[in-house]
C-alpha positions in Angstrom: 23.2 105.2 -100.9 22.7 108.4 -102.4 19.9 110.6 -102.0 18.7 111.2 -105.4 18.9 107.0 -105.7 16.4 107.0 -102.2 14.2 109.3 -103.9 14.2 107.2 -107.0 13.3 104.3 -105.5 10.1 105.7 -103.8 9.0 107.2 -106.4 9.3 104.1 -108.6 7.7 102.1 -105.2 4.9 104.5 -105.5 4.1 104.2 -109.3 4.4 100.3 -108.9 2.0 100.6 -105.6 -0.5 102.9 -108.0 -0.4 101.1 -111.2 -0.3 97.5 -109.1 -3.3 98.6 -107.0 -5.6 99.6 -109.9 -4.9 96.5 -111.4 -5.7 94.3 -108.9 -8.7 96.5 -107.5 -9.6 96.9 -110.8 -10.6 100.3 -113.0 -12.1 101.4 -116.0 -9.4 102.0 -118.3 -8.8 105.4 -121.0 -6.2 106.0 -123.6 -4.9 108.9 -121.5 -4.3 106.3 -118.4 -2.4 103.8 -120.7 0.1 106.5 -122.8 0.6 108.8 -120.3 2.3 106.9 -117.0 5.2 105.1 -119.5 5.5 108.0 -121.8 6.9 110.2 -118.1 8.8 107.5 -116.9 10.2 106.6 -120.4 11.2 110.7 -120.6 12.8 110.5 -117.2 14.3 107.6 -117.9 16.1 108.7 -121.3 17.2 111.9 -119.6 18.5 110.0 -116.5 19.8 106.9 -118.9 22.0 110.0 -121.1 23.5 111.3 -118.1 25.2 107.9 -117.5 26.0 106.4 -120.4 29.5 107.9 -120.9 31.0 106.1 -118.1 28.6 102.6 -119.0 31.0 99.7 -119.8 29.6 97.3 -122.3 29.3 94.8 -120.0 26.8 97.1 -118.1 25.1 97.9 -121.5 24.4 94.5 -122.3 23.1 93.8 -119.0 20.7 96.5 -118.9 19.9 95.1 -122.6 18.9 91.9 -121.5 16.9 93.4 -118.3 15.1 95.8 -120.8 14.1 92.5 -122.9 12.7 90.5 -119.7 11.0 93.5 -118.6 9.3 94.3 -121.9 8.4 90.9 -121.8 7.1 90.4 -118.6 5.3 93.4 -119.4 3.6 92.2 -122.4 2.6 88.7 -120.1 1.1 90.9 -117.9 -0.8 92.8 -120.0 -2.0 89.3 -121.7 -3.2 87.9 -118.3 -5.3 90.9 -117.2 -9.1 90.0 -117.8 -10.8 93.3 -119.9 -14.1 93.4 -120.1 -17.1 96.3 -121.8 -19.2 98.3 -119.0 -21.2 100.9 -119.5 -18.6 103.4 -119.0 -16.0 101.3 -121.3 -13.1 99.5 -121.3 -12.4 97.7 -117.5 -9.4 96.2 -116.1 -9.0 93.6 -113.6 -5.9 91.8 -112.4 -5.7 88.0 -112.2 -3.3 86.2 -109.7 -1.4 85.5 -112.7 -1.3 89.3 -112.8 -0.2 89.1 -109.4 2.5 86.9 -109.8 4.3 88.6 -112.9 4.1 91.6 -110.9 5.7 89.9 -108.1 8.2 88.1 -110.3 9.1 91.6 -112.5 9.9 93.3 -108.9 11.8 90.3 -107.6 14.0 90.4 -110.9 14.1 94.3 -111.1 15.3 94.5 -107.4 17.8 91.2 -108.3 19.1 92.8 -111.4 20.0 96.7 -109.3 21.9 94.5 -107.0 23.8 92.0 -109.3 24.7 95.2 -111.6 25.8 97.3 -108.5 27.9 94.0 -107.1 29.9 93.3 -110.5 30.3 97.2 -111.3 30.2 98.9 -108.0 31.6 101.9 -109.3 29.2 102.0 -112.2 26.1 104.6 -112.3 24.1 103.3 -115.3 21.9 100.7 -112.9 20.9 103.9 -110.4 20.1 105.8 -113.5 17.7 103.3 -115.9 15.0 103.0 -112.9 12.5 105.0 -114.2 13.4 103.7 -117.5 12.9 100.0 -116.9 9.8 100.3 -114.9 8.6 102.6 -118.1 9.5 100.0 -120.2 7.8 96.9 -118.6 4.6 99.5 -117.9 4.6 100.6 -121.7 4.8 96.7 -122.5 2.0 96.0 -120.8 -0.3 98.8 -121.8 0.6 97.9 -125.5 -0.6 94.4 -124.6 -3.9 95.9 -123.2 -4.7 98.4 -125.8 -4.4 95.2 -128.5 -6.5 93.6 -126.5 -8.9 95.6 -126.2 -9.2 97.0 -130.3 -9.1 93.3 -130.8 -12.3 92.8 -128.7 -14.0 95.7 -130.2 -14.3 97.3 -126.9 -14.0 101.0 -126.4 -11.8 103.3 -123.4 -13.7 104.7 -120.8 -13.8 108.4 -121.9 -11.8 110.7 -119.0 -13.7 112.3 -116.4 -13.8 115.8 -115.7 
């Protein structure tokens, strides 16, 4: 295992452990929180993602294809089962143990999906280098899913603290 893969994976641990934790704990939510997370992840993840594309067969394009489409849709389940409700301060998130579980299940699948695509292309590089992308993806997902929600209830973001 690689070094820069190690690194990857801790980093992606970490913003799973932080957006995860928030969830559950629950927070007030702002537009800043919800854009800016998937929009860094997403960047790395497009950088990473060109780096490895020349040497992607198509059967590890379509794969990550069809992860990208469980992922976005897990997200958007996620984002659906989180309870939002108005406070003083705005917008407030809180997790559900359906939350819980499609978290649980997106991991289980992400971390199933890194080893099937690194057992039937050992050789290939495109799974090591679409981490930050998928977990951007399934984040971005479910922040979609919470912003709707929450123009749909008429209930405004928390405005950023100083």
């Amino acid at each position: 295992m690689s070094s820069g893969l190690i690194i990857g994976i801790l980093v992606g641990l970490w913003v799973l452990v932080r957006v995860v934790g928030r969830q559950i704990t629950g927070s007030l939510v702002t537009q800043r929180q919800l854009l800016l997370m998937p929009v860094i992840l997403l960047g790395i993840g497009v950088l990473s993602l060109s780096s490895a594309l020349g040497g992607a067969s198509t059967g590890e394009l379509a794969f990550l294809g069809l992860d990208c489409v469980i992922l976005v849709g897990l997200g958007l389940a996620r984002g659906a089962s989180i309870r939002l409700e108005r406070r003083t301060e705005g917008l407030y998130q809180k997790g559900t143990g359906a939350t819980l579980g499609l978290w649980l299940l997106t991991i289980a699948l992400r971390v199933g999906a890194a080893f099937g695509s690194a057992a039937i292309w050992p050789d290939g590089k495109l799974s090591h280098a679409t981490l930050a992308l998928t977990i951007g993806l399934t984040i971005a997902a479910q922040n979609v899913m919470i912003y709707r929600r929450a123009l749909n209830l008429h209930i405004p973001f928390a405005v950023e603290r100083a």
